[in-house]
TIKOL-70645 format. One record per residue (C-alpha): residue in one letter; x, y, z. Coordinates in steps of 0.5 Angstrom, whole numbers, padded with zeros to 4 digits, always signed. Each point is the difference from the previous one (the first is absolute). Example, Ala and Ser with C-alpha at 12.3 -4.5 7.8 and 13.67 -1.06 7.14 Angstrom:
<nodes>
A+0025-0009+0016 S+0002+0007-0002 
</nodes>
This chain:
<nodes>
X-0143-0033+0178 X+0005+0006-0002 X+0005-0003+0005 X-0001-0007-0001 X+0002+0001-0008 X+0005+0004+0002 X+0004-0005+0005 X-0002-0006-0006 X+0003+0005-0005 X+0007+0001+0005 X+0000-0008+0001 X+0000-0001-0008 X+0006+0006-0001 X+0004-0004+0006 X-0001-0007-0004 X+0002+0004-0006 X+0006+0002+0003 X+0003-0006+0003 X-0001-0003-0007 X+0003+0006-0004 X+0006-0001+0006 X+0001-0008-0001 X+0000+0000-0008 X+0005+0006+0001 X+0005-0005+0004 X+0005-0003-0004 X+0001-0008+0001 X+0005-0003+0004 X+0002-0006-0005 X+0006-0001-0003 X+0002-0001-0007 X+0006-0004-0005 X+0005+0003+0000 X+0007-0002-0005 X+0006+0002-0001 X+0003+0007-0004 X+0006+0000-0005 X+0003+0006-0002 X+0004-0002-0003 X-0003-0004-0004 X-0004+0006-0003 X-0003+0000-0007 X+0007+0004-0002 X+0003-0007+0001 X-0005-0004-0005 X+0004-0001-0006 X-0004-0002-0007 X+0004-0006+0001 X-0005-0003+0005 X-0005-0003-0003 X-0007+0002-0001 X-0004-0006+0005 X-0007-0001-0001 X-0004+0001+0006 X-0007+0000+0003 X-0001+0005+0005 X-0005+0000+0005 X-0002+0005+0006 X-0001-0002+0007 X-0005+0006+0002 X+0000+0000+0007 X+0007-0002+0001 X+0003+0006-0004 X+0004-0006-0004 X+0001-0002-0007 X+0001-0008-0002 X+0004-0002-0006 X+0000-0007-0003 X+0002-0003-0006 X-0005-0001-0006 X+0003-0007-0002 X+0002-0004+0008 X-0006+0005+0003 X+0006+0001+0007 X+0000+0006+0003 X+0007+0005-0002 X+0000+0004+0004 X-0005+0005+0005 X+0001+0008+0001 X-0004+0004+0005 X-0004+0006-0004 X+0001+0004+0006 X+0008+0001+0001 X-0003+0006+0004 X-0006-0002+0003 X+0002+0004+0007 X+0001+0007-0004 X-0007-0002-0004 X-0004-0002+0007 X+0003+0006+0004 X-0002+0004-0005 X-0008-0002+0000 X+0000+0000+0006 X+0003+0007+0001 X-0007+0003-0002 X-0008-0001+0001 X-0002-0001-0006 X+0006-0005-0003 X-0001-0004+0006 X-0008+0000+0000 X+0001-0002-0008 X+0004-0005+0001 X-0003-0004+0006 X-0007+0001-0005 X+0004-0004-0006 X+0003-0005+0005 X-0007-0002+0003 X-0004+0001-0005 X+0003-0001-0006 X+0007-0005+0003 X-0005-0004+0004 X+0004+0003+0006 X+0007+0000-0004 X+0004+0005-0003 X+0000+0000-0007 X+0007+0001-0001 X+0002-0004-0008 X-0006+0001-0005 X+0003+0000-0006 X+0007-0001-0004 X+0004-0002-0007 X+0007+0000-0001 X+0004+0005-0003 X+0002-0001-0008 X+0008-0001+0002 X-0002-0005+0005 X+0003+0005+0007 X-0007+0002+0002 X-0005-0001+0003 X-0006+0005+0000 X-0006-0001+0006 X-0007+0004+0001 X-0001+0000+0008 X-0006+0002+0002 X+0001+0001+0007 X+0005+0005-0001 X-0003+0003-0007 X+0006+0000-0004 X+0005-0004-0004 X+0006-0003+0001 X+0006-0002-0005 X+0003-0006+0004 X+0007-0001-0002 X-0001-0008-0001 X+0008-0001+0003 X+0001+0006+0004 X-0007-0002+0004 X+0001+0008-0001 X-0006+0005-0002 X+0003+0003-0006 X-0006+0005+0000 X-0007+0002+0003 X-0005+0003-0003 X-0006+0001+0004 X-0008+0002-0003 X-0005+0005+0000 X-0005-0001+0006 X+0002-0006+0005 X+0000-0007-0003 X+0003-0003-0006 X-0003-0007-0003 X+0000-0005-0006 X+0006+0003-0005 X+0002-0002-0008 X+0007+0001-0003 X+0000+0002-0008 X+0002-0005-0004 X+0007+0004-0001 X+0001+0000+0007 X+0001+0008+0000 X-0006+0001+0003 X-0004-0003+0007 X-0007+0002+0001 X-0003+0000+0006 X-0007+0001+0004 X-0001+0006+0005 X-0006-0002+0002 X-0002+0005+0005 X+0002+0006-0005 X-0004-0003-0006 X+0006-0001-0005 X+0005-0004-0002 X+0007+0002+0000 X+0005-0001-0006 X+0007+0000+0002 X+0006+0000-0003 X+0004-0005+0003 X+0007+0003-0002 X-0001+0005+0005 X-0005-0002+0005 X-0005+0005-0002 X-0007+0002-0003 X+0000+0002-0007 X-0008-0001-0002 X-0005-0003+0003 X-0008+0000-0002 X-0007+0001+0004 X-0004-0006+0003 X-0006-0001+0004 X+0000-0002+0007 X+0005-0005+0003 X+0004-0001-0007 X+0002-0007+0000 X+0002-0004-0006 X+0005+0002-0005 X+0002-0005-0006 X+0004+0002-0007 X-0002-0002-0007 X+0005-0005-0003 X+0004+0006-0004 X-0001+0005+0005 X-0004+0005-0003 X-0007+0000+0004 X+0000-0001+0008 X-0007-0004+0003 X-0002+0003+0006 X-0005-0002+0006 X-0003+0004+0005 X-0004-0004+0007 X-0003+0005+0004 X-0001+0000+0007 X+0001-0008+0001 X+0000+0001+0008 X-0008+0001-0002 X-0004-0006-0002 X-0008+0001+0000 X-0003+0001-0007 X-0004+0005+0004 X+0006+0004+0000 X+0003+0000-0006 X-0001+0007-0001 X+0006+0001+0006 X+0004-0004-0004 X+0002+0005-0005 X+0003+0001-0008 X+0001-0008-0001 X+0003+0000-0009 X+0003-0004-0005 X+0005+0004-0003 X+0005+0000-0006 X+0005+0005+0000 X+0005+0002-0004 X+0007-0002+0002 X+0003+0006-0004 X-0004+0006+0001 X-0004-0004+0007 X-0005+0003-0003 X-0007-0004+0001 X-0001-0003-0006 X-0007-0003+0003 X-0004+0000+0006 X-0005-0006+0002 X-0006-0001+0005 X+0001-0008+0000 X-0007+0000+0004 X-0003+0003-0007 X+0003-0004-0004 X-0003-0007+0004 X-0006+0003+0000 X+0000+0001-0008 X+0002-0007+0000 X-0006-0003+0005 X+0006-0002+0005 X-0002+0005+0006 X+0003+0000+0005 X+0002+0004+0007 X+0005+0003-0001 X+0004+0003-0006 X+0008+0000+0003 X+0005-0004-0005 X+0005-0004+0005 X+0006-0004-0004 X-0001+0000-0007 X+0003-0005-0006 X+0001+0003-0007 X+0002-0004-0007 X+0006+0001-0003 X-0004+0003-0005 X-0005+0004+0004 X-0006-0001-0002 X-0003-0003+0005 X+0002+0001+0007 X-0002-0005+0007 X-0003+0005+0006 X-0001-0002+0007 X-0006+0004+0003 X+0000+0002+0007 X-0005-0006+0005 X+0000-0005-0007 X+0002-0007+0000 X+0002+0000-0007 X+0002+0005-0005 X-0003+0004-0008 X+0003-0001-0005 X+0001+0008-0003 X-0001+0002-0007 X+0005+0004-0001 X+0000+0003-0007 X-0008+0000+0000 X+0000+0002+0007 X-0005-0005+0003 X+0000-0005+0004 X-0001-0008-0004 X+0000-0005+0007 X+0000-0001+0006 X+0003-0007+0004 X-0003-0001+0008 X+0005-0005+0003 X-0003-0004+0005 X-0001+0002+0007 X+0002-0006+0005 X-0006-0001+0006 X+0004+0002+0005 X-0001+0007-0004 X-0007+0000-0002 X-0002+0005+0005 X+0006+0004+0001 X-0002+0007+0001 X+0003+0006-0005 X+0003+0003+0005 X+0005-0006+0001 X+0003+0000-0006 X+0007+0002+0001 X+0000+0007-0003 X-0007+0000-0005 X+0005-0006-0002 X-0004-0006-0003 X+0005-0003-0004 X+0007+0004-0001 X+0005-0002-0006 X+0000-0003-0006 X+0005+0000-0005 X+0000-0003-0007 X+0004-0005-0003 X+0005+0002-0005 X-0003-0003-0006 X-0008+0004+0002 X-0003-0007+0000 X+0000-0001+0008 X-0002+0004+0005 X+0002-0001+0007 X-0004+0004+0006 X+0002+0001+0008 X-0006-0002+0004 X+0001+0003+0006 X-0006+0000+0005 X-0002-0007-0003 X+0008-0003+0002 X+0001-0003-0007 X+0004+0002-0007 X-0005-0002-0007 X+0003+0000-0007 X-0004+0001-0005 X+0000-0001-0007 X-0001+0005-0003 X-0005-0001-0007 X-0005-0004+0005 X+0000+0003+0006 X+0001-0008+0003 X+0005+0001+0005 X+0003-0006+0006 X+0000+0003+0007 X+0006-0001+0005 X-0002+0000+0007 X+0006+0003+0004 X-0004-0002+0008 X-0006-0002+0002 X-0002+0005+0004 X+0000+0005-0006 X+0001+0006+0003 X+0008-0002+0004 X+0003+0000-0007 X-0001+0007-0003 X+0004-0001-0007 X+0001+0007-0001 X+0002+0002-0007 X+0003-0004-0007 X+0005+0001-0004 X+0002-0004-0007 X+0007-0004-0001 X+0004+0005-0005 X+0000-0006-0005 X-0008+0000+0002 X-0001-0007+0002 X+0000+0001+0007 X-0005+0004+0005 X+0003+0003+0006 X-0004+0000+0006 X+0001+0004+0007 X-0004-0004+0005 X+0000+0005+0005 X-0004-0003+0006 X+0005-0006-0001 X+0007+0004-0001 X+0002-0004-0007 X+0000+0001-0007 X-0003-0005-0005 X+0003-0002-0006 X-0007-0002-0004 X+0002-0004-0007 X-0005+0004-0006 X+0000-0006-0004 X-0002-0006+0006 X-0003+0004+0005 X+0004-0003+0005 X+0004+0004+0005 X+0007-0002-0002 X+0005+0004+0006 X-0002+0003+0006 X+0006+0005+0003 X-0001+0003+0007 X+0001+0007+0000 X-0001+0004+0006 X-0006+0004+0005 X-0006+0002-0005 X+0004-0001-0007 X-0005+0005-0005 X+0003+0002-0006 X+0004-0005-0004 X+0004+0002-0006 X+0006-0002-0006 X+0006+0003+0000 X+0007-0001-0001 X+0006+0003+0004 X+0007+0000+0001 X+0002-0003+0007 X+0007+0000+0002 
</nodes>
């Protein structure tokens, strides 16, 4: 008996090591690639060219950043995130743990791909581009002329993820969500020079309108799906942090607040968030829910609840397909407060809802509900538009507040996430 549970356990560590051994190989695969200017460097960008308004969107498993104009909805221009890609890779690969890590983010949380452009926002003057890239954990400033990389910050720990530039654009925020911080970096210098503490797998970061309060948002392990194992999932919390200081300001387990509210639910990780301008009230989608709360934030409690639907072809979708605990993951608010816009990414549709009744009109993006996989929503900086990544169908969709129709659709590039205003000086 002794032998055999010795020869099973030599075959369990032989299957392990194959696996370790082919996570820790790099793909062969090959990846856009743009010119570099030098000599169009940011030193050569005169004030007299004009500040452009953009919409910046992040191609995350192509390393590629999309820019397209907010009025024609054509694309501008497109800059790889990864200028020095060979040097990044050859350094991941260059060790054991670096390259077993990023095998992990590649397979099971890039679907198979590198995760190469999280996040992004233009610089004030127009120059730069900063980018959060998970895969290499750092951050990059991107000469948005050049195509040069200006200057790299890597994180603490070993991925970088969601990110939030203050609204004076001298400070970019960014999730190192292996190391339980969010770094604060002065873009100036390309360096840390605060940060604050977070639970596991820190994630969303988003400023108050006058840039005094950060509200931060921790998701825990989301590679684990089962209820039965949410004690393994870690420190999920709601945060406001103080945006001087980076104090905490206040700490909150969404899952006690559900239930003091009546609105259990299996899992207490705030996802993407909406804040009014005002900041009473702020719109939290829960990891799995097919929905959102609404959250009190000067009483501090939750007020409601909205379930959107669930198609057929989804009444039985396990927990553990959900893409990443996402039920629905975006949702961005109109620039009046009146109407909420929401990403329904397992159910393959973008809902718009108003925001007083709760009444909402769907928009379905596929029929299987699943192909589409819209990813993230950001408002029009006239707040009169929604712009949706739709992920699974490589596009972005300009959604109309006031008619709820999708009134443009730009094809952007392989997986676009993140998509951001922006103005730059292009030459």
């Amino acid at each position: 008996m002794k032998k055999k549970l010795l020869g099973l356990l030599f075959i369990v560590l032989v299957i392990f090591a194959i696996f370790l051994y082919n996570l820790g190989q790099r793909p062969e695969r090959e990846y856009p690639s743009f010119p570099i200017s030098p000599e169009k460097n940011a030193a050569t960008i005169h004030d007299s060219i004009p500040l452009k308004d953009v919409v910046v969107t992040g191609n995350n498993w192509d390393g590629v950043i999309t820019i397209f104009d907010p009025k024609t909805y054509q694309i501008i221009k497109k800059i790889s995130v990864m200028p020095d890609r060979e040097e990044r890779f050859e350094e991941i690969y260059s060790g054991f743990k670096r390259r077993i890590t990023a095998g992990f983010i590649r397979e099971f949380i890039g679907q198979g791909n590198d995760q190469l452009v999280d996040d992004m926002f233009t610089s004030n003057d127009g120059r730069y581009i900063y980018a959060s890239r998970p895969s290499f954990a750092d951050v990059v400033a991107l000469d948005i002329n050049s195509g040069e990389i200006a200057w790299r910050c890597p994180v603490d720990g070993l991925r970088a993820d969601h990110s939030a530039i203050s609204p004076d654009g001298k400070t970019f925020l960014v999730s190192a969500s292996t190391a339980r911080k969010v770094h604060a970096i002065d873009v100036s210098i390309g360096k840390i020079v605060g940060e604050f503490e977070s639970g596991d797998q820190p994630h969303e970061n988003t400023y108050s309108e006058d840039g005094k309060k950060i509200y931060h948002a921790c998701i825990g392990k989301v590679f684990i799906a089962s209820p039965l194992l949410d004690f393994m999932k870690g420190d999920r919390w709601f945060q406001i942090v103080d945006a001087k200081t980076y104090e905490v300001i206040r700490r909150v387990d969404m899952k006690e607040k559900l239930e003091e509210a009546g609105f259990d639910w299996i899992d207490r990780a705030v996802r993407p968030m909406a804040i009014t301008k005002d900041e009473k009230f702020a719109y939290l989608q829960i990891s799995l829910f097919h929905g959102f709360f609404e959250y009190d934030i000067e009483n501090d409690k939750i007020t409601r609840k909205l379930e959107l639907p669930i198609p057929e072809a989804n009444k039985d979708l396990a927990l553990g397909d959900h893409v990443l605990n996402s039920g629905h993951h975006g949702i961005a608010i109109s620039g009046d407060d009146k109407t909420i816009c929401v990403a329904g990414t397992m159910d393959g549709y973008i809902a718009v809802i108003e925001r007083e009744s709760f009444e909402y009109q769907i928009i379905t993006l596929s029929d299987d509900p699943k192909a589409a996989k819209p990813y993230w929503t950001t408002s029009s900086k006239d707040g009169t538009k929604a712009y949706v990544s739709i992920s699974g169908l490589d596009k972005v969709s300009v959604v109309d507040y006031t008619t709820a129709k999708v009134i443009a659709e730009i094809s952007v590039g392989n997986h676009p996430q993140r998509v951001r205003n922006g103005q730059l000086r292009l030459k």
